[in-house]
C-alpha positions as a LaTeX table, in Angstrom:
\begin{tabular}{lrrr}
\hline
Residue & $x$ (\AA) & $y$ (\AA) & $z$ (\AA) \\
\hline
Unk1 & 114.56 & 90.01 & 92.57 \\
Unk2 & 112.96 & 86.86 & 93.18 \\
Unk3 & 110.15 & 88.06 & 95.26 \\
Unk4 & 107.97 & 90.15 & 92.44 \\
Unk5 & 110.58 & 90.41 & 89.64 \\
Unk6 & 111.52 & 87.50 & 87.59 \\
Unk7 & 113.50 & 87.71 & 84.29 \\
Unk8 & 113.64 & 85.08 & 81.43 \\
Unk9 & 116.20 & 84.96 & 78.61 \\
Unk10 & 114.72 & 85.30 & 74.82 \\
Unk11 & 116.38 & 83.23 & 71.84 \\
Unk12 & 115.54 & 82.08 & 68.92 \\
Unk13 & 114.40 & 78.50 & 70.48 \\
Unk14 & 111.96 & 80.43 & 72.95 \\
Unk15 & 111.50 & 82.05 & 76.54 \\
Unk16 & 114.04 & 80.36 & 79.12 \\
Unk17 & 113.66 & 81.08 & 82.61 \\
Unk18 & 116.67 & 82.84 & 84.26 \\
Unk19 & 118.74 & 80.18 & 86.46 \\
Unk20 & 117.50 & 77.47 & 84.50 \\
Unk21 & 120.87 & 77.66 & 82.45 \\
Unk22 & 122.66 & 79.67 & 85.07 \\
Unk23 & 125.67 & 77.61 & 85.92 \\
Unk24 & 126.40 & 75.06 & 83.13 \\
Unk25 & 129.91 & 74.03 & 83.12 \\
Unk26 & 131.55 & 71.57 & 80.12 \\
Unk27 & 127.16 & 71.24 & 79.18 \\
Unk28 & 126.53 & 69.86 & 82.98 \\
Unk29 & 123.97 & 71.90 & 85.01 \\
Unk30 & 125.39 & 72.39 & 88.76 \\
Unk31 & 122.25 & 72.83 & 89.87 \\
Unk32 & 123.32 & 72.98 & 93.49 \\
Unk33 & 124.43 & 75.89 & 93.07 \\
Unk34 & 121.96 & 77.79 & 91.73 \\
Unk35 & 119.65 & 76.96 & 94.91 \\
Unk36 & 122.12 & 78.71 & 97.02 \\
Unk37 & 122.76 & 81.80 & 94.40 \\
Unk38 & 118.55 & 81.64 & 94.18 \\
Unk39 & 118.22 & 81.50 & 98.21 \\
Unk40 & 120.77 & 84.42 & 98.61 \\
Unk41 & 120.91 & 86.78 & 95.55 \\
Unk42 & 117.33 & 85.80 & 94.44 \\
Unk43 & 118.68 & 86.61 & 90.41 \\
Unk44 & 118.27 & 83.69 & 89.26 \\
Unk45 & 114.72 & 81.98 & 90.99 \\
Unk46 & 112.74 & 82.07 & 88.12 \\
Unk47 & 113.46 & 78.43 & 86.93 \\
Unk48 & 113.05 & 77.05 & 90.49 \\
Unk49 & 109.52 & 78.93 & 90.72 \\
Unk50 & 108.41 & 77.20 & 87.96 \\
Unk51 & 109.62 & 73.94 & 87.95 \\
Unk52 & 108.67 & 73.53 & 90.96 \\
Unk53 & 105.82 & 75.49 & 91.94 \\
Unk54 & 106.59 & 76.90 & 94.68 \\
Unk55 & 108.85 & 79.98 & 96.30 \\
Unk56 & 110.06 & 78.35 & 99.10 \\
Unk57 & 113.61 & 79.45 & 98.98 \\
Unk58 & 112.10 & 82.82 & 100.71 \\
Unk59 & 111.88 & 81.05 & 103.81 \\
Unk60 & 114.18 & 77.97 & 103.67 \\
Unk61 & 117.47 & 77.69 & 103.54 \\
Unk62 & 117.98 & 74.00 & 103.24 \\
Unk63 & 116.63 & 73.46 & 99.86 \\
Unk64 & 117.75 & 71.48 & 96.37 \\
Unk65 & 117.58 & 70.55 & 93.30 \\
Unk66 & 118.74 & 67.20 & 93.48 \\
Unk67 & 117.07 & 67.14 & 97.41 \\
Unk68 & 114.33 & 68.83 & 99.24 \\
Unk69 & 112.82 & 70.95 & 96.95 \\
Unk70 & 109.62 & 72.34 & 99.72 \\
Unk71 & 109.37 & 73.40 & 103.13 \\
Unk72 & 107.79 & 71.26 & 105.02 \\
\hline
\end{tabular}
Protein backbone atom coordinates (compact mmCIF):
# COMPACT_ATOMS: atom_id res chain seq x y z
CA UNK A 1 0.00 0.00 0.00
CA UNK A 2 1.15 3.23 -1.05
CA UNK A 3 4.05 2.16 -3.06
CA UNK A 4 2.13 0.34 -6.24
CA UNK A 5 -1.40 -0.01 -4.76
CA UNK A 6 -3.62 2.90 -4.35
CA UNK A 7 -7.40 2.67 -3.63
CA UNK A 8 -10.11 5.38 -4.26
CA UNK A 9 -13.63 5.41 -2.81
CA UNK A 10 -16.70 5.32 -5.51
CA UNK A 11 -20.04 7.38 -4.81
CA UNK A 12 -22.49 8.69 -6.49
CA UNK A 13 -20.60 12.28 -6.75
CA UNK A 14 -17.46 10.44 -8.35
CA UNK A 15 -13.95 8.73 -7.69
CA UNK A 16 -12.38 10.14 -4.30
CA UNK A 17 -8.97 9.33 -3.52
CA UNK A 18 -8.47 7.30 -0.28
CA UNK A 19 -7.09 9.71 2.61
CA UNK A 20 -8.47 12.58 1.01
CA UNK A 21 -11.56 12.21 3.45
CA UNK A 22 -9.73 10.00 5.86
CA UNK A 23 -9.94 11.79 9.13
CA UNK A 24 -12.79 14.39 9.08
CA UNK A 25 -13.98 15.16 12.44
CA UNK A 26 -17.34 17.61 13.15
CA UNK A 27 -16.72 18.28 8.75
CA UNK A 28 -12.92 19.57 9.56
CA UNK A 29 -10.16 17.64 7.69
CA UNK A 30 -7.12 16.92 10.26
CA UNK A 31 -5.01 16.66 7.65
CA UNK A 32 -1.98 16.31 9.88
CA UNK A 33 -2.78 13.34 10.55
CA UNK A 34 -3.21 11.67 7.62
CA UNK A 35 0.57 12.55 6.60
CA UNK A 36 1.70 10.55 9.50
CA UNK A 37 -1.01 7.53 8.96
CA UNK A 38 0.22 8.00 4.95
CA UNK A 39 4.12 8.01 6.02
CA UNK A 40 3.60 4.91 8.32
CA UNK A 41 0.66 2.65 7.21
CA UNK A 42 0.84 3.93 3.56
CA UNK A 43 -3.41 3.17 3.39
CA UNK A 44 -4.32 6.15 2.85
CA UNK A 45 -1.47 8.04 0.25
CA UNK A 46 -3.49 8.20 -2.59
CA UNK A 47 -4.82 11.83 -2.02
CA UNK A 48 -1.33 13.10 -1.09
CA UNK A 49 0.09 11.47 -4.47
CA UNK A 50 -2.12 13.38 -6.31
CA UNK A 51 -2.51 16.54 -4.92
CA UNK A 52 0.65 16.91 -4.75
CA UNK A 53 2.53 15.12 -7.24
CA UNK A 54 4.82 13.56 -5.71
CA UNK A 55 5.55 10.27 -3.28
CA UNK A 56 7.77 11.71 -1.07
CA UNK A 57 6.44 10.36 2.13
CA UNK A 58 8.55 7.05 1.04
CA UNK A 59 11.56 8.72 2.02
CA UNK A 60 10.67 11.63 4.37
CA UNK A 61 9.42 11.68 7.43
CA UNK A 62 9.00 15.33 8.11
CA UNK A 63 6.29 16.09 5.74
CA UNK A 64 2.65 18.10 5.76
CA UNK A 65 -0.17 19.16 4.63
CA UNK A 66 -0.36 22.40 6.04
CA UNK A 67 3.90 22.44 5.83
CA UNK A 68 6.54 20.89 3.74
CA UNK A 69 4.88 18.96 1.37
CA UNK A 70 8.57 17.71 -0.79
CA UNK A 71 11.85 16.55 0.05
CA UNK A 72 14.18 18.73 -0.61
Amino acid sequence: MGKDVFGFWFSDDGVIPKGAMAFETNGVRDRDKFSQTCSTSGGNCTAWVIYNDNMDYLTCDDLSWSGKRKCD
